[in-house]
Backbone bond lengths (Angstrom), bond angles and torsions (degrees), N, CA, C in turn:
res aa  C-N    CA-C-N  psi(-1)  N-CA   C-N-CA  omega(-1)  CA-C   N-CA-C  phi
1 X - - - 1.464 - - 1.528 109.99 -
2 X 1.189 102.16 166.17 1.745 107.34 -169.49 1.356 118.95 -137.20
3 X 1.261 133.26 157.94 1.914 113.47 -174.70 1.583 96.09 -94.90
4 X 1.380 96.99 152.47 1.726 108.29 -172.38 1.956 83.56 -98.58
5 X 1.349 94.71 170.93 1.605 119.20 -170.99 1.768 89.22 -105.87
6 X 0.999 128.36 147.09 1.565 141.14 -165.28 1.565 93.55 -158.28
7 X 1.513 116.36 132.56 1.413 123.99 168.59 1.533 127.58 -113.45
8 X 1.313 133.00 77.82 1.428 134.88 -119.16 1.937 84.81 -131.19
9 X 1.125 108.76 115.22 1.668 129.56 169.84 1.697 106.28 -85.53
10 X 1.254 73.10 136.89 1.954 84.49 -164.96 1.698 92.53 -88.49
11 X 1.499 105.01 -159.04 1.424 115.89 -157.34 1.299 107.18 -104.27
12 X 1.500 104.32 9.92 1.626 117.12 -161.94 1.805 88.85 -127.55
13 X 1.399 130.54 -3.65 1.065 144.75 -176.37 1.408 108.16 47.45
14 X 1.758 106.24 53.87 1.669 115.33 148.68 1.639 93.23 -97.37
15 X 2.006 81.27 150.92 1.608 85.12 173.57 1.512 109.49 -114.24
16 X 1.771 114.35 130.72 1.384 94.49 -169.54 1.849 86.63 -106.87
17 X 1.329 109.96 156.76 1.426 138.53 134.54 1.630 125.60 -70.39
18 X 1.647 101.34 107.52 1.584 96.22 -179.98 1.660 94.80 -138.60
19 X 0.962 113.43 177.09 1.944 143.96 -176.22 1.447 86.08 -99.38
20 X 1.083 118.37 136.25 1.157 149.87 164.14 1.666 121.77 -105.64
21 X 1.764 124.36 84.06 1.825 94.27 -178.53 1.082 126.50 -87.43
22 X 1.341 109.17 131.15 1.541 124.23 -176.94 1.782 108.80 -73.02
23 X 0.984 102.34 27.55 1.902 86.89 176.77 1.731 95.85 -148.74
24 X 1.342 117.46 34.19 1.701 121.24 157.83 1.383 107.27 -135.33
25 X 1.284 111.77 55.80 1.503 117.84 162.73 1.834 122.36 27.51
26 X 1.809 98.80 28.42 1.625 101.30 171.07 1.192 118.19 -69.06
27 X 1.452 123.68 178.36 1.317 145.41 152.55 1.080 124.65 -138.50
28 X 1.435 111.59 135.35 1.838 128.25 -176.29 1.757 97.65 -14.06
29 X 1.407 130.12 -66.22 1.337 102.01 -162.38 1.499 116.89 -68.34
30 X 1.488 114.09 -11.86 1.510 121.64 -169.96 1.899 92.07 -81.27
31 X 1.413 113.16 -46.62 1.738 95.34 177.38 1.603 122.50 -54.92
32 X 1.643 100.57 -36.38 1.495 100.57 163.11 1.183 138.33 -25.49
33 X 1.340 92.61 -63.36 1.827 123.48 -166.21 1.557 93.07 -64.94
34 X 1.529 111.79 -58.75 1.304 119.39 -164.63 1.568 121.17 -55.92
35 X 1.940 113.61 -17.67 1.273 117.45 -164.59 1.600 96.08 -123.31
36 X 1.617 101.28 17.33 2.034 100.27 -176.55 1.743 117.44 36.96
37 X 1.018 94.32 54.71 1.219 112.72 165.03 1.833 137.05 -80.38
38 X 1.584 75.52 -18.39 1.879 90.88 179.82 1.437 79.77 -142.63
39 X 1.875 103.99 153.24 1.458 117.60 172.01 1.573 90.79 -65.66
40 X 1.810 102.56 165.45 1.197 128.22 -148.36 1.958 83.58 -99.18
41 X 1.818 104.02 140.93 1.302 96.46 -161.67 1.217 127.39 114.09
42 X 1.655 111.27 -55.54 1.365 130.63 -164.40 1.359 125.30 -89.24
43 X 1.627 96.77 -7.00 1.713 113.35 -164.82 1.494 93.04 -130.32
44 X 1.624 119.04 133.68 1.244 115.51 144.00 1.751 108.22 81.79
45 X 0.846 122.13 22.53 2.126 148.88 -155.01 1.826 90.00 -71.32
46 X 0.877 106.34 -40.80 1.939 123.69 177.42 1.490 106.66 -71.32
47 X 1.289 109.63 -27.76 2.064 100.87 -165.42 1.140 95.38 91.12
48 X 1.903 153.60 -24.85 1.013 127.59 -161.12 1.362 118.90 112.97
49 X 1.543 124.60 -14.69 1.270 125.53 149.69 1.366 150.48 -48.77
50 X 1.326 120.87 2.58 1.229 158.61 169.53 1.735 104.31 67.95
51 X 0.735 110.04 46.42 2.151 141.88 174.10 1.155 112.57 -55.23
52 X 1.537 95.98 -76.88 1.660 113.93 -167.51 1.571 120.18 -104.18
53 X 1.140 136.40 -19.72 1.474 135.28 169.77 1.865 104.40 83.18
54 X 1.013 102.68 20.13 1.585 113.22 162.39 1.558 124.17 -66.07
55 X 1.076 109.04 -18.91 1.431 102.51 -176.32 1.407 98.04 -116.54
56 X 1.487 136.06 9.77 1.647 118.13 174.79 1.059 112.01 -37.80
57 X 1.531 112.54 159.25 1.386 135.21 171.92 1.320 104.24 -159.20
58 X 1.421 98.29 137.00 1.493 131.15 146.30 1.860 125.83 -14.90
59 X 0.698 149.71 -54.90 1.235 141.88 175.65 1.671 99.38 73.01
60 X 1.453 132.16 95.81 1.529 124.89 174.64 1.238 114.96 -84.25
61 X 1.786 100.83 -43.87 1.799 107.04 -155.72 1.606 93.42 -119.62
62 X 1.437 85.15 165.54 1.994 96.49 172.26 1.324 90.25 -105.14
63 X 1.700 85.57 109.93 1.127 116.94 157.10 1.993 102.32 -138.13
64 X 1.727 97.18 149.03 1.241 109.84 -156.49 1.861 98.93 -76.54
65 X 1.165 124.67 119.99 1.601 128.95 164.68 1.326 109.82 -108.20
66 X 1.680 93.26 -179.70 1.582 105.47 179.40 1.516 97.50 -80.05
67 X 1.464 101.46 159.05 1.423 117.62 172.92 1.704 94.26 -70.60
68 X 1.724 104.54 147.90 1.167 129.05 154.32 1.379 127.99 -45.52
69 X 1.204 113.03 95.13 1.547 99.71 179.35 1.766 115.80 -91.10
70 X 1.328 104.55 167.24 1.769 120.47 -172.81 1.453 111.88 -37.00
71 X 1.635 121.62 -30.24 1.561 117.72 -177.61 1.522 102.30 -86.56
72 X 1.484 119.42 -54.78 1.560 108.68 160.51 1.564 134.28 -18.63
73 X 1.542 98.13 -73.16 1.750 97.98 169.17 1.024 121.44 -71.22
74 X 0.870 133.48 -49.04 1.865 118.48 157.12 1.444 112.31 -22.45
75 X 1.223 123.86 -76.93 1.466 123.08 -156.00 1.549 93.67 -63.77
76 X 1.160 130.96 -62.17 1.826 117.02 176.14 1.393 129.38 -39.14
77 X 1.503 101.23 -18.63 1.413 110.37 -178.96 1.488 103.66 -69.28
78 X 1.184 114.92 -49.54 1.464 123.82 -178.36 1.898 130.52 -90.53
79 X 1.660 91.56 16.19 1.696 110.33 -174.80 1.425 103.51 -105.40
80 X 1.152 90.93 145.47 1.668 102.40 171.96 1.835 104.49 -85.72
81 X 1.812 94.43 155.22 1.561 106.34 164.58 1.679 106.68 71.00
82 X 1.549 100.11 29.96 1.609 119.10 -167.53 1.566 104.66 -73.94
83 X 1.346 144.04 119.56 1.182 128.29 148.70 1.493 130.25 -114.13
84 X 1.236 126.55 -155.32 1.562 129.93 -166.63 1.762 95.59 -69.95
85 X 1.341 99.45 -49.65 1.612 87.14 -166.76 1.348 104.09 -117.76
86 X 1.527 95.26 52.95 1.700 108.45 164.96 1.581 115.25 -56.15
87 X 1.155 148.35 144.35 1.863 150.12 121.91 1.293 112.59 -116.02
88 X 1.646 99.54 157.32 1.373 111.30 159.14 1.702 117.82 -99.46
89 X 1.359 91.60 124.79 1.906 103.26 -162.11 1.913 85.36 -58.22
90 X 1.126 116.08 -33.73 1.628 80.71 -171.90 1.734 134.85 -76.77
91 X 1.376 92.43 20.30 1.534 123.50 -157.90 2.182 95.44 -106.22
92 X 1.075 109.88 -41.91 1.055 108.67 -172.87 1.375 126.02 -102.31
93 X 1.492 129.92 96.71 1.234 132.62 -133.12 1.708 96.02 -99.64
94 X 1.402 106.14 144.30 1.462 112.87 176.26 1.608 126.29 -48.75
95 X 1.049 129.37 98.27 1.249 114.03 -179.47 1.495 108.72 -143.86
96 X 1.779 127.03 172.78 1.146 110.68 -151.96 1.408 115.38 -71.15
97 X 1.598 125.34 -3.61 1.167 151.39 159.65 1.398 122.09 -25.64
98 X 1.452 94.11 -50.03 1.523 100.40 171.12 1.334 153.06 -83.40
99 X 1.449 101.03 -5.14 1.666 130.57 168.95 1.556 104.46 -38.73
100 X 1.540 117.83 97.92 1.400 135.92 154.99 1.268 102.21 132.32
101 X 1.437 117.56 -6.92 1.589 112.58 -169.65 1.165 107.59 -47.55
102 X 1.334 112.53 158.18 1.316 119.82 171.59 1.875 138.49 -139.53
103 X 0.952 108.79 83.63 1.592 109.46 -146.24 1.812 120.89 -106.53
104 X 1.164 132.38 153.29 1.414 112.71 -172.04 1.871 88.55 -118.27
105 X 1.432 100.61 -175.78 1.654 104.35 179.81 1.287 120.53 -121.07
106 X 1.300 114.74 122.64 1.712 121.43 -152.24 1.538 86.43 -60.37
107 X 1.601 116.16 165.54 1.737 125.35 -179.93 1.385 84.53 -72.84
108 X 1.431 103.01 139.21 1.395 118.30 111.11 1.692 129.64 27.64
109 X 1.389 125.78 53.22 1.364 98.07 175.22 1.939 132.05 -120.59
């Protein structure tokens, strides 16, 4: 396996380019965390249980993900700064699938 390239706009709307590895069972908010991309705190406040809506993201490009499951839509239902191609990065797990994604980071709420 190989790390996919992911293009993920911070909250300050820089866009960084990072490697993503697909063979340590991450997810978008865990590459976050891992490349300090959001102040420390601000990302991921749940561990990744899809709780708090800290790690939304943007969704730019069609690129193919997992379907939304029942704890996902729920928690967006009740998040601020919600849009059409809202996710929670800790919902969408690294895999080679994701090579080009491209995603920004919902504000702050």
């Amino acid at each position: 396996m190989a790390d996919v390239t992911i293009k993920i706009t911070d909250r300050d709307g820089v866009m960084h380019e990072v490697q993503a590895p697909t063979d340590m069972s991450m997810n978008i908010m865990e590459v976050v965390r891992a490349y300090e991309l959001a102040p420390e705190g601000t990302i991921g406040v749940c561990g990744g249980m899809a709780m708090c809506a800290s790690c939304q993201c943007y969704v730019l490009n069609d690129v193919e993900l997992p379907e939304m499951g029942p704890d996902e839509d729920a928690m967006l239902a009740e998040a601020f700064y919600v849009k059409p191609n809202s996710r929670l990065g800790c919902q969408i797990p690294v895999t080679e699938d994701l090579e080009g994604l491209e995603i920004e980071l919902a504000p702050e709420s």
